[in-house]
N, C-alpha and C positions, 0 to 999 in steps of 0.2 A: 221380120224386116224392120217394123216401126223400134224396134230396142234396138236393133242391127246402128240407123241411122241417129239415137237418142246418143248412144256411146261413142258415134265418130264425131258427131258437133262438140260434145261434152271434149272430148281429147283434143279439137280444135282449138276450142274455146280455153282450155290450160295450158295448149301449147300460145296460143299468143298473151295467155297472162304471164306465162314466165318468162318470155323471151325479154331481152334486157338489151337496151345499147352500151350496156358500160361492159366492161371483158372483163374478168375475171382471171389473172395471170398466176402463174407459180415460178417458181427458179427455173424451170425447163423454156417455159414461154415468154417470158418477159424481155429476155436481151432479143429477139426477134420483132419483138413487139413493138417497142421504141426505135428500133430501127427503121422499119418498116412503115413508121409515122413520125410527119415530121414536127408533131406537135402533140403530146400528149401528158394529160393530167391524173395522177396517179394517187390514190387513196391507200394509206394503210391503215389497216382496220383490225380490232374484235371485234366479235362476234356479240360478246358480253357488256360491251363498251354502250351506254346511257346516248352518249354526245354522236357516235356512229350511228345507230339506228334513228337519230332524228335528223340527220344530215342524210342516210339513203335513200329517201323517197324525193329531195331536193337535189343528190347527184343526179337518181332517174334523169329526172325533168332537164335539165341542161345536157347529159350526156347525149341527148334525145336532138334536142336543137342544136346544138355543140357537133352533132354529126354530119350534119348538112354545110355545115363549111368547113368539113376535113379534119376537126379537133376531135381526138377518141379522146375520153375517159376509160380507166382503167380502177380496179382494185386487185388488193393484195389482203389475207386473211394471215393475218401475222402468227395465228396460230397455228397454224397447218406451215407456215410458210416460214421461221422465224429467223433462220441466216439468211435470207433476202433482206427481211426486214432489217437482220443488225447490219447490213452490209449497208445500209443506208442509211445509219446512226437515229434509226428509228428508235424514241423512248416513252412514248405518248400515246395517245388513240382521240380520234383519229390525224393521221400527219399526212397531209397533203403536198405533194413535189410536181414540178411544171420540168418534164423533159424535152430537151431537145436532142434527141439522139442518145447514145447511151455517159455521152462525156459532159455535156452541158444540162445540167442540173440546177434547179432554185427553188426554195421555199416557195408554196402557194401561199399568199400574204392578204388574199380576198377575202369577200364575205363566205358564208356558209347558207346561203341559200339561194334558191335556183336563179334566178335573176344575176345575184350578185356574182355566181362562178360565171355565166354567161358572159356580162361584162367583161370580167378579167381576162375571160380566159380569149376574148375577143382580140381586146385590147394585144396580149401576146401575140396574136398572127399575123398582129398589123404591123409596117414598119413605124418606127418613132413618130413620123412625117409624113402623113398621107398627101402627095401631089391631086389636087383636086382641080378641074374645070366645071364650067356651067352645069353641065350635063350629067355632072357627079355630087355635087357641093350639098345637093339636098336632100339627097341620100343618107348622106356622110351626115349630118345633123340629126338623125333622127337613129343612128346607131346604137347611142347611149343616153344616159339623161345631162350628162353634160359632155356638150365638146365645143373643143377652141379651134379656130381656124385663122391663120393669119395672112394679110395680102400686104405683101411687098413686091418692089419690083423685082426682076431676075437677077438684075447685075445691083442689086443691093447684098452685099455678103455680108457686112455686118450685121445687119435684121436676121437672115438666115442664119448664121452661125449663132446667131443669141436663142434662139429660138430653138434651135436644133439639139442645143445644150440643155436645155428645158426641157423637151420633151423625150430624150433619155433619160433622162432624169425621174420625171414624173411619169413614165409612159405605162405602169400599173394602173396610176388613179384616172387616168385623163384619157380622152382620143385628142390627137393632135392632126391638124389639116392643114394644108397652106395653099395658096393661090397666088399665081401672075398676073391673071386679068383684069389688068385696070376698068372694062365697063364692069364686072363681076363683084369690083371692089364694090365700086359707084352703084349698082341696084341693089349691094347691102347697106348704104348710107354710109359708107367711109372711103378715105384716099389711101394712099401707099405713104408710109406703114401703116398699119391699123391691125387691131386682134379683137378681135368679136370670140365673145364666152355666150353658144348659144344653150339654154336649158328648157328643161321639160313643166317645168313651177314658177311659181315670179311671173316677174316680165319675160317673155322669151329672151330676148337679148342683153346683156351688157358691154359695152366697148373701154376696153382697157385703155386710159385716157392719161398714158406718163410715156417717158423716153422706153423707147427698146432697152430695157436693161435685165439682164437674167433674174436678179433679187426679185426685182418691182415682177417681172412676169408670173413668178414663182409663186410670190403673195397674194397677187391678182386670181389665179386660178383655182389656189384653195379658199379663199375670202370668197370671191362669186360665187362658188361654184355651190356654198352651203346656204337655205334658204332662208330666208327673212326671219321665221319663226317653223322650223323643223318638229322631228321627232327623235330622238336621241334612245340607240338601240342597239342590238348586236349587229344590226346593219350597218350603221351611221357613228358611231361611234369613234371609230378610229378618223375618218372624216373631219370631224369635228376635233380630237386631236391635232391633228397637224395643222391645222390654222394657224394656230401658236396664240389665238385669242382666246381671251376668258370666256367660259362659259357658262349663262346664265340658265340654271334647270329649273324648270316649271312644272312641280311633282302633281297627278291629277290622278284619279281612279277612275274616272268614266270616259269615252271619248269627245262624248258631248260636252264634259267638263273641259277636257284639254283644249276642243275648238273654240269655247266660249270665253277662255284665257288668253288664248291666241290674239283672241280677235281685240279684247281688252285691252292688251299691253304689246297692240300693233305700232301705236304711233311711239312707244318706248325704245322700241327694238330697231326703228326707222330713223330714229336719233341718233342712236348709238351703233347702226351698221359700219360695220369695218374695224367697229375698239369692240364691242363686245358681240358675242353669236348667241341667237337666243332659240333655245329650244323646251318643248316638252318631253314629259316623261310618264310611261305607265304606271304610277303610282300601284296597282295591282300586282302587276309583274314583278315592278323592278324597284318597290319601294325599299330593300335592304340598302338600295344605293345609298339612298337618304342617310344613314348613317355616317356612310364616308362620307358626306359633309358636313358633319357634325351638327345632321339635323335629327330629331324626334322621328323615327321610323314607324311610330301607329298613327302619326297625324299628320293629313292632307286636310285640303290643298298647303302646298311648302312650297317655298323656291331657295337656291340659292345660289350664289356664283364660284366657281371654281376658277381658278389662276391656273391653267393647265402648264403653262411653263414652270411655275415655281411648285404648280401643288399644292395653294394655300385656297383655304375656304372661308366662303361670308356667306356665312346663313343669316338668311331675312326673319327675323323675328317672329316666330310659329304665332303668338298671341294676337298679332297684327294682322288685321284684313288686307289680303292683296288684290290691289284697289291700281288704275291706271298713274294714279298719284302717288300712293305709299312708295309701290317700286319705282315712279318716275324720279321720286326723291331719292332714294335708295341708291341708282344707279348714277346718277347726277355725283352723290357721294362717294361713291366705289371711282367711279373714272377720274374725279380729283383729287382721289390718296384720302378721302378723310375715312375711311370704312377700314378698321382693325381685321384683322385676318383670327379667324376661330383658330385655337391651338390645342389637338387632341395629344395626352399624353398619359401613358403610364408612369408611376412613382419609380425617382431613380433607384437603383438595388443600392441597401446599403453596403450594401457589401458583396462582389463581383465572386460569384462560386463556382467552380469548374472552368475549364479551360478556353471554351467560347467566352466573350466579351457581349453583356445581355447593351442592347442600345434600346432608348427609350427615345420619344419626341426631346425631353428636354435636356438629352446628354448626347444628342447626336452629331452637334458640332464638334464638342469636346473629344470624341473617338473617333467617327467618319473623318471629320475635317483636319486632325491631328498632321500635319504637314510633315514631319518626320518620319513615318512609319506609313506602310503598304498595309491599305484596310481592306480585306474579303470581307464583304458585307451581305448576309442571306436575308431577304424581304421573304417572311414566311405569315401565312394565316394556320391556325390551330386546330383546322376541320381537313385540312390541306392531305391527301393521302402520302403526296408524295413529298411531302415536307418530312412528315413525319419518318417515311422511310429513310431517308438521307441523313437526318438526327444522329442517329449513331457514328455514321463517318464523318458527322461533319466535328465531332465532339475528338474520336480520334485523329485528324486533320489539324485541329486548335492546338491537342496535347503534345501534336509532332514539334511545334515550333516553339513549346512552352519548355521541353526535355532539353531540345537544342538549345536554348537560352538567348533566343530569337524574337523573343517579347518587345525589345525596343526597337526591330526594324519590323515585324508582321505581326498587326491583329487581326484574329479570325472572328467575327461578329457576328448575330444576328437580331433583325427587329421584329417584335408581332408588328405586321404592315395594317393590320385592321384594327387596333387599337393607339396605334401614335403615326401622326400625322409626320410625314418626310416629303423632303423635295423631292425626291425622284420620282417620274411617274411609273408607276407598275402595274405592267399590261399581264402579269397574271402570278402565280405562284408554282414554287418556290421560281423568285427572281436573285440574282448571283449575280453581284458588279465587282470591280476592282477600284480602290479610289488607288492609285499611285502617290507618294512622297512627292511632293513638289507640284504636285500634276492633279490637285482635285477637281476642277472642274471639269476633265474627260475623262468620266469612271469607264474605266472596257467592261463593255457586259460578254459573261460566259454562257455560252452557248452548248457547250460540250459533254460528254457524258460525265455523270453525278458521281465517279469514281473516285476515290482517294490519289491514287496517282496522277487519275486526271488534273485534279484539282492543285496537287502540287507543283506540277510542269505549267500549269498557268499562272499559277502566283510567282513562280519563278523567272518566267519569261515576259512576263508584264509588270514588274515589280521594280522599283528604282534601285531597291538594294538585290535584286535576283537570288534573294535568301533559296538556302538549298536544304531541307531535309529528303530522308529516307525513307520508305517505307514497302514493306513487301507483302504482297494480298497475299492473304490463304487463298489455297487451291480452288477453296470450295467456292471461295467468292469469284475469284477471278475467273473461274469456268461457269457463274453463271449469267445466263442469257438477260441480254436485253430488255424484252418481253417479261411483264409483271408477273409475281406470283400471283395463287390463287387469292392469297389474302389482300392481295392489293388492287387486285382485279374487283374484286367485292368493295375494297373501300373507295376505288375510282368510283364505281355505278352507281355510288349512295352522294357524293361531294354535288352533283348538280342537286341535287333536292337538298341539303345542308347548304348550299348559300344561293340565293337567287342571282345574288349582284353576280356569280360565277355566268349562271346563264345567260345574262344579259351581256357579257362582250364575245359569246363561244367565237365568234372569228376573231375576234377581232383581234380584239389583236392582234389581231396582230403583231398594231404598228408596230404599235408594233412592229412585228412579224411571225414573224416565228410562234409567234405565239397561234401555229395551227397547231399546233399541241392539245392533249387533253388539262394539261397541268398548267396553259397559259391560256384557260375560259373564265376570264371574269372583269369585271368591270373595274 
């Protein structure tokens, strides 16, 4: 009897470790699934995949909580399952999609850990505009680590409609709240209109103190919203991107180190809140980053400042103590132009071999910015798996247009992105933009699958001169599946340990977006 009752606990006690809130769907189950719920987050996955197994113990946790207010989490094994997966222009691992039903579909563009899907995935069930009263208001503040909530009167439609456009807008990053009640305003210390950014760090509150205008709101939300002196990481990362401020990194190896710098070049970062964002960084983890600023990657403590808009970098002088002074100075100069921008480059080719056009830091004007001619331009790094699979089609893609005698309306190009400094910011690898003839300042970034055909219907249809080649896949290519080979599947599961700065944005990217991709993790 006593082994009778050792074996039912023992089966108990397995049955509730495997039990899982996230489903686990196939082609048979899926279209019922999404149906069925009106809000759900959907992972497609290997098995094999480095970036999936350390995101599964973090979907757990949020599927978990995420289930109490009606949000499923779902996976897919793209291996067992893999026309589902192509059916949903899966090319990656792991690719995260936010359904609404089986027709309304969007890139997951969040973090990748529990918290952060939490967040997002909150933020989706809510409407843009939470109508809030007394008896809701302080709820609603303690949902997320930031929310704005704004009180105007009813019959103010302008404040509302400004407002309302904003928070469409931003309604991934932000929870948005609004109020009518004038005493409601008044025991938060403001009148009609007003916008209170309440957070979880800082001072609790900020009050947005300019006209109702959609721009200035816009600003206001990602400016406050990021702290005084952060941490800058695959969480925070893309955050701190879209401020459009430069950002100042404070590289440290210990945490004690990072709080004791903090605390050092507090009143720096307090001078210069709203022109520059100042954050630390795990020097341990995420010291390869150091490099893309063209700083010495074996020596901490570093700082430097990145220009996220243009891309351009100022490294602080490694030799140099960083001291509340050194950088007060430092910064004092960077805010009033006197501070040169570091210029990472590889030697121009003397001579340009094969059909791809090689772009270096200091020939990139001269080819990208070429105003004449339609530039496909690949941002590739050289550990990159799936750069390197694309290599071959992208070499016959260049030769198409080179045969046709197409060379003065379309260059086909690509840059090492980790060896020459470019404006574009590049949320991961291989990245794929279009500069247009006429039109360089709004490169179109390609989204679409790595095909040769693909790629030609894009440059065709994006392209000032709609240059037209031919070309017709083998059988063998064209019938094959979405889903990596064996060989690539191996060279995915090795690229997170071959660059750390990959691991340090795995979501992020993002902003990205899209960049929930396995081939868009890196910093």
């Amino acid at each position: 009897m006593r082994t009778f009752k050792t074996f039912a606990i023992g089966a108990a006690l397995a049955a509730v470790a495997s039990a899982s809130d996230v489903e686990s769907l196939t082609k048979d189950t899926f279209p019922d699934f999404v149906k069925e719920n009106d809000l759900v987050l959907a992972e497609f996955f290997a098995p094999w995949c480095g970036h999936c197994k350390a995101l599964a113990p973090e979907y757990e946790e949020a599927a978990t909580t995420l289930k109490e207010k009606n949000i499923r989490l779902a996976k897919v094994d793209c291996t067992e399952e893999a026309d589902l997966c192509q059916s949903f222009g899966v090319e990656g691992y792991p690719t995260l999609k936010v359904f609404r039903g089986a027709d309304n579909i969007t890139p997951y563009s969040g973090a990748r850990k529990a918290p952060g899907i939490i967040s997002y995935m909150t933020k989706q069930s809510l409407p843009a505009v939470s109508i809030l009263t007394v008896d809701t208001v302080e709820d609603f503040k303690t949902q997320d680590k930031v929310v704005l909530v704004a009180y105007f009167a009813a019959d103010d439609k302008s404040s509302n409609a400004t407002y309302t456009e904003v928070a469409e807008k931003l309604r991934d990053s932000y929870l948005f709240g609004a109020s009518n009640d004038a005493d409601l305003a008044k025991a938060e210390g403001v009148e009609f209109p007003s916008l209170v950014l309440y957070k979880t760090f800082d001072e609790p509150t900020t009050i947005f103190k300019e006209a109702f205008g959609a721009e200035a709101i816009e600003k206001f939300a990602k400016t406050a919203s990021i702290p005084l002196i952060g941490e800058v990481g695959p969480e925070t990362y893309a955050g701190y991107m879209a401020t459009g401020l430069p950002l100042a990194y404070i590289f440290a190896e210990t945490p004690e180190d990072r709080a004791s710098f903090s605390e050092k070049l507090k009143s720096v970062a307090e001078k210069h809140r709203g022109v520059v964002s100042f954050a630390t960084i795990d020097a341990k983890a995420f010291g390869a980053h150091a490099s893309n600023l063209n700083l010495k990657a074996d020596k901490f403590p570093a700082f430097a400042i990145q220009d996220t808009v243009n891309n351009k970098k100022f490294p602080f002088d490694q030799e140099t103590e960083i001291t509340t002074e050194s950088i007060g100075k430092f910064l004092d100069e960077f805010v009033a132009g006197k501070v040169e921008p570091s210029i990472k480059s590889e030697p121009i080719p003397e001579k340009q071999e094969g059909p791809v056009q090689i772009v270096v830091a200091k020939n990139y004007d001269d080819i990208v910015l070429d105003d004449a001619k339609d530039v496909l331009i690949e941002f590739y790094a050289p550990w990159c798996g799936h750069c390197k699979s694309l290599a071959p089609k992208y070499d016959i893609l260049a030769g198409l247009y080179v045969d046709a005698g197409l060379t003065d309306k379309v260059t086909i190009a690509k840059v090492d992105a980790t060896l020459n400094d470019v404006p574009d910011e590049i949320s991961g690898f291989p990245t794929i933009k279009l500069y247009k003839a006429g039109d360089k300042k709004n490169p179109v970034l390609y989204s679409g699958n790595r095909g040769i055909e693909d790629l030609i219907k894009f440059v065709q249809e994006n392209g000032k001169h709609q240059a037209e080649v031919t070309y017709e896949e083998p059988a063998a290519e064209a019938e094959k599946p979405v889903v990596e080979s064996v060989a690539e599947q191996a060279e995915a599961a090795t690229e997170a340990a071959e660059s750390a700065a990959e691991e340090a944005t795995e979501a992020a990217k993002s902003k990205a977006s899209e960049a929930a991709t396995e081939d868009h993790d890196e910093l």
